[in-house]
C-alpha positions as CSV (number, residue, x, y, z in Angstrom):
1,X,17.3,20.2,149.8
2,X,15.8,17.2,148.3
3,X,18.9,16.0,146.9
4,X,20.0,12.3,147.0
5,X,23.4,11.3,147.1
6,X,26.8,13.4,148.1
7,X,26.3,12.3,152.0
8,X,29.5,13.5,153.1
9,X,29.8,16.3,150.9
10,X,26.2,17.7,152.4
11,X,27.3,16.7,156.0
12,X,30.3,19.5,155.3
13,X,28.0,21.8,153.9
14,X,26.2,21.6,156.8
15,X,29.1,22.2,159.0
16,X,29.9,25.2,156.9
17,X,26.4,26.8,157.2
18,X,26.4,26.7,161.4
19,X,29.9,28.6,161.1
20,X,28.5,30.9,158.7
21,X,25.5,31.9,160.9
22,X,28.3,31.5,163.6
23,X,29.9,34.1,161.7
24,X,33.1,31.8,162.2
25,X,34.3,31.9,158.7
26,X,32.9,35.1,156.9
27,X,34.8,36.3,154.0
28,X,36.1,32.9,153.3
29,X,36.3,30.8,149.9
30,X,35.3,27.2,149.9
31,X,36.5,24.9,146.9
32,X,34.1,22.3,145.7
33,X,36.0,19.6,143.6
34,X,34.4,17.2,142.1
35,X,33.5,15.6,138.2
36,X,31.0,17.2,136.1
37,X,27.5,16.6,137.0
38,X,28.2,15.6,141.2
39,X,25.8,18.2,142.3
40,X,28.6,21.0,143.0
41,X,26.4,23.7,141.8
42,X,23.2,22.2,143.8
43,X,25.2,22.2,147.1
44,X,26.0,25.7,147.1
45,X,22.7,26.8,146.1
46,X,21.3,24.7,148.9
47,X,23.5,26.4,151.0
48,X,22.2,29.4,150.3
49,X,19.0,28.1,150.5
50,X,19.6,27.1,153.8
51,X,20.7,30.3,155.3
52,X,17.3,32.5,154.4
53,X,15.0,33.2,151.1
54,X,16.5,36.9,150.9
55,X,20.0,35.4,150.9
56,X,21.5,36.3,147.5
57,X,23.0,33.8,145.8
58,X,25.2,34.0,142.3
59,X,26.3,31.8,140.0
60,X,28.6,32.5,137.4
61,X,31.6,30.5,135.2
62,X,34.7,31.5,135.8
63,X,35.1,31.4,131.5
64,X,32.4,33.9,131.3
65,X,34.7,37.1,132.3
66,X,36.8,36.3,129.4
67,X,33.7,37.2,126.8
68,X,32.0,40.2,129.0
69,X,32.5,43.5,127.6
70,X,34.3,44.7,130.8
71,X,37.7,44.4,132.4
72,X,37.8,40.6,134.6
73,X,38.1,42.8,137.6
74,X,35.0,44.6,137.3
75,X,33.0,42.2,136.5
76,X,34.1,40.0,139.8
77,X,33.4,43.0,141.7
78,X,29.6,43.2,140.3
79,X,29.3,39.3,141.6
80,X,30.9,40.2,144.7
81,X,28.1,43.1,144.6
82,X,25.6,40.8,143.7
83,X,26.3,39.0,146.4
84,X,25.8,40.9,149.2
85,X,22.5,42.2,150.1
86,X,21.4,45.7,151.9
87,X,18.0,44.6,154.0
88,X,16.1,48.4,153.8
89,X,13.6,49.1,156.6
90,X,11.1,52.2,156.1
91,X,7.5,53.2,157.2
92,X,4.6,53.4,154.7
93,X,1.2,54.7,154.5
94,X,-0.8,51.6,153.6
95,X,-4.6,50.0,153.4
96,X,-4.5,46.6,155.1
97,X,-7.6,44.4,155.6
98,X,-10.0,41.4,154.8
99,X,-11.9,42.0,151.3
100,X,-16.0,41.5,152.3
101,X,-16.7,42.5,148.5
102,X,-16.0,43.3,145.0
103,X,-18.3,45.5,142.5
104,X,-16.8,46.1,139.4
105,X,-19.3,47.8,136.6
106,X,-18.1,48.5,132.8
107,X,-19.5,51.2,130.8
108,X,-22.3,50.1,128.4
109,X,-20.8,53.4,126.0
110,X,-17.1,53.8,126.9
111,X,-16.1,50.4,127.8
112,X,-14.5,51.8,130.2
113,X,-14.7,49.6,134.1
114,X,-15.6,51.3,137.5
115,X,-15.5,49.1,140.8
116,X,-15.4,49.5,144.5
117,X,-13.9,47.1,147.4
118,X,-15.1,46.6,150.7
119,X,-12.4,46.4,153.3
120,X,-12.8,45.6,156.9
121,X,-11.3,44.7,160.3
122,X,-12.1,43.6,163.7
123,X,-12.9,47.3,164.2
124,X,-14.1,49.0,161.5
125,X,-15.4,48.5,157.5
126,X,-14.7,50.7,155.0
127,X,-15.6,50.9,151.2
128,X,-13.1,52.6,148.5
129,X,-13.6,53.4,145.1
130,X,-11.8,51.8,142.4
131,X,-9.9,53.0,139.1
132,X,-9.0,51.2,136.0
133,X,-5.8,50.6,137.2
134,X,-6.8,49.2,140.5
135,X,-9.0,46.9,139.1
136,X,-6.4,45.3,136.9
137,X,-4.3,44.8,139.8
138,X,-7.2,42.9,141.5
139,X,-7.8,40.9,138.7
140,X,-4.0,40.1,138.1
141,X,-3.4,39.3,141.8
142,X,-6.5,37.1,141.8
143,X,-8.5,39.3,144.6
144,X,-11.5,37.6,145.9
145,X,-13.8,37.9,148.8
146,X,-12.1,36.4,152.0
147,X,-8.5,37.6,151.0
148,X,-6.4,39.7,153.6
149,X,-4.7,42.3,151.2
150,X,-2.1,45.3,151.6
151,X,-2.2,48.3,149.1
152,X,0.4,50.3,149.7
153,X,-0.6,53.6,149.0
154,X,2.4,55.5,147.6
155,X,2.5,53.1,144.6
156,X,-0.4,51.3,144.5
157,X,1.3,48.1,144.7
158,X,-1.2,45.1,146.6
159,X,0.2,42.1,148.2
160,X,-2.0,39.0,149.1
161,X,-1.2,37.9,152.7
162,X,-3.7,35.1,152.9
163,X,-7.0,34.0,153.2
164,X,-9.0,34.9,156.3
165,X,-9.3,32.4,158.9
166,X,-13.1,32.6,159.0
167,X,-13.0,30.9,155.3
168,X,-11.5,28.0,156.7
169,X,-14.2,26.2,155.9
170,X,-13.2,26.4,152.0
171,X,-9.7,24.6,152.0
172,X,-11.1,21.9,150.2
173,X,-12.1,24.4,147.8
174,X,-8.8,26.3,147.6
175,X,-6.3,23.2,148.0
176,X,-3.7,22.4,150.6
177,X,-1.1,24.9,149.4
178,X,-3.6,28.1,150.6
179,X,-2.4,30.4,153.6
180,X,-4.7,31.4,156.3
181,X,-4.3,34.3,158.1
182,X,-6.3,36.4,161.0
183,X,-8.6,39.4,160.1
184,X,-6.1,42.4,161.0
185,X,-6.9,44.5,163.8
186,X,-7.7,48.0,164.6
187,X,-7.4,50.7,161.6
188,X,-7.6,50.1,158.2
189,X,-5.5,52.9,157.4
190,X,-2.3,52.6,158.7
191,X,1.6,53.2,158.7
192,X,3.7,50.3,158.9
193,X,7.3,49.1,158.7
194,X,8.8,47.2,155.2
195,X,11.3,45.8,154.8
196,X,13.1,45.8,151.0
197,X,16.0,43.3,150.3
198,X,18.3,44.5,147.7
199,X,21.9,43.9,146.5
200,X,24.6,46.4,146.6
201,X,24.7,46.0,142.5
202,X,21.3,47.0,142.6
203,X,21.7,50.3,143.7
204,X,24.8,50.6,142.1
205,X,23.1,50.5,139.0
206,X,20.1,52.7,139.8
207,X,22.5,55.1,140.9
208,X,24.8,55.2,137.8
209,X,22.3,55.5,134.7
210,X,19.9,58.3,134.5
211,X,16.6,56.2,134.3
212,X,17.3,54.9,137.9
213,X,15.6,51.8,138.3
214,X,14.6,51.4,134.7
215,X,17.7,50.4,134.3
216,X,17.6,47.0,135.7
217,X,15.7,45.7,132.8
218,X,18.1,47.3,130.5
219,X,20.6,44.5,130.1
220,X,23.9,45.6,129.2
221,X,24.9,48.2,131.8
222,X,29.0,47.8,131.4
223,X,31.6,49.3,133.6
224,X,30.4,51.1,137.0
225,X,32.7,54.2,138.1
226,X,34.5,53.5,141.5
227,X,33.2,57.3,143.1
228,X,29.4,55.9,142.0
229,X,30.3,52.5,145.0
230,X,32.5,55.1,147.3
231,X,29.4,56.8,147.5
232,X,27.2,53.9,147.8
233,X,29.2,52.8,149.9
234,X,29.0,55.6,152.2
235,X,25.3,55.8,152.6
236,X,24.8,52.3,153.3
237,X,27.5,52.9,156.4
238,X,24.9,55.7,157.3
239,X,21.7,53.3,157.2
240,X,23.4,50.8,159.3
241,X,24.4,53.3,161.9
242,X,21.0,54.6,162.0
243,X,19.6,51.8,162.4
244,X,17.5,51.9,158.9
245,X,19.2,48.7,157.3
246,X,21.1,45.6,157.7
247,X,23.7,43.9,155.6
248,X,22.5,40.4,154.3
249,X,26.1,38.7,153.1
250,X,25.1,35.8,150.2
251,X,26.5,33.5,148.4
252,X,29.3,33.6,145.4
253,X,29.3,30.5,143.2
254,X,31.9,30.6,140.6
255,X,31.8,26.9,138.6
256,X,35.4,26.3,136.7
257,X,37.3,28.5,139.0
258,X,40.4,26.7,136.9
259,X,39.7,29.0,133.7
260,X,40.5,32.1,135.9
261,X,44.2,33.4,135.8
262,X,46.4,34.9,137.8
263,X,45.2,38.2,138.0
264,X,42.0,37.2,138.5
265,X,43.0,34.7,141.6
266,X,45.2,37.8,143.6
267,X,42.3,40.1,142.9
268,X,39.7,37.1,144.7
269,X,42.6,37.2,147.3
270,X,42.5,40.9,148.2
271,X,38.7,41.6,147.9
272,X,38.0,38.4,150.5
């Protein structure tokens, strides 16, 4: 965690992460007391930390649900939301392989850029045409000759998995922090599982404005009707059953618990 100091305190965090992956004490709360600045906040996110990267973890004061445009309730129920995590798992048509070579060309007239990318495998090499907004993915992504990539071909999206093992011999060039992979194998066309971690107030809100997803950059998305979760609710019990996706439980921090009242406590109480 790289945090000095707080021994014991860190000694039973530890404790408290082995019974979590235990699953000893889910659906528990854990009071952190201490004076301002004692690395309360730190811990928990450490603790989170510590039990996987896609583990969600939210932070929120408990002052802050006197000032929301929402009843307190609700918006405790979008932390708890935001809190727990639904890992997806689907099959996609993607493009996966080492990049041999890039030609892009630009227009003398129009200005406008043309390219194509040679892909290959231990088996096979194959070259693909480029369009304008291909190439600006490359060139955001930072593409070069020797990268492993994956282009997913419904959206067009391309992840970096590494740098090919046979370029090796340029880590001085690339630093100590670059990732070296194996050429994939086989076709370069393929279909292959991914897996998607999102929260349950994710989908919540996709689900419950008509721009869908577009509606995560939107801000202020206020109160979320309790039929729009049933429902939710409802289909994520059909994922897990067959076998599509996995709940990811996370972690709730909510710094000066004292400013909540009453109502606030008993509805903590129930929903744990």
């Amino acid at each position: 965690m790289g945090m000095v100091g707080q021994v014991d305190a860190r000694k039973s965090a530890g404790v408290i992460i082995e019974m979590i992956k235990e699953s000893k004490i889910a659906g528990r709360a854990i009071l952190l007391a201490g004076q301002p600045g004692t690395g309360k906040t730190a811990i928990a996110m450490g603790m989170a930390k510590s039990l996987g990267e896609d583990v969600p973890f939210t932070c929120m004061a408990g002052s802050e649900i006197f000032s929301l445009d929402m009843s307190k309730t609700e918006a405790l129920t979008q932390s708890f939301r935001r809190s727990i995590g639904v890992r997806i798992k689907e099959e996609s048509e993607i493009v996966e392989g080492e990049v041999v070579e890039i030609e892009i060309d630009k227009s003398s007239t129009s200005g406008a850029k043309t390219g194509r990318i040679t892909l290959k495998t231990t088996d096979m090499e194959t070259v693909y045409d480029l369009g304008q907004k291909m190439i600006e993915a490359i060139s955001k992504e930072k593409i070069t000759a020797g990268d492993v990539i994956t282009i997913d071909k419904a959206t067009g999206k391309i992840a970096k998995s590494g740098r090919s093992f046979a370029r090796s011999s340029d880590y001085d060039a690339m630093g100590p922090q670059a990732r070296f992979v194996q050429c994939p194998e086989g076709e370069i066309e393929k279909r292959k599982e991914v897996v998607h971690t999102v929260t349950l107030h994710e989908i919540d809100v996709i689900n419950s404005r008509s721009q869908g997803f577009l509606a995560l950059f939107s801000g202020d998305i206020g109160e979320i009707k309790h039929e729009v979760r049933d429902q939710i609710d409802q289909k994520v019990a059909e994922w897990l059953e067959e076998g599509k996706a996995e709940i990811v439980p996370g972690v709730l921090f909510i710094d000066e618990v004292h400013m909540l009242d009453i109502e606030c406590f008993s509805f903590l109480n129930r929903a744990l």
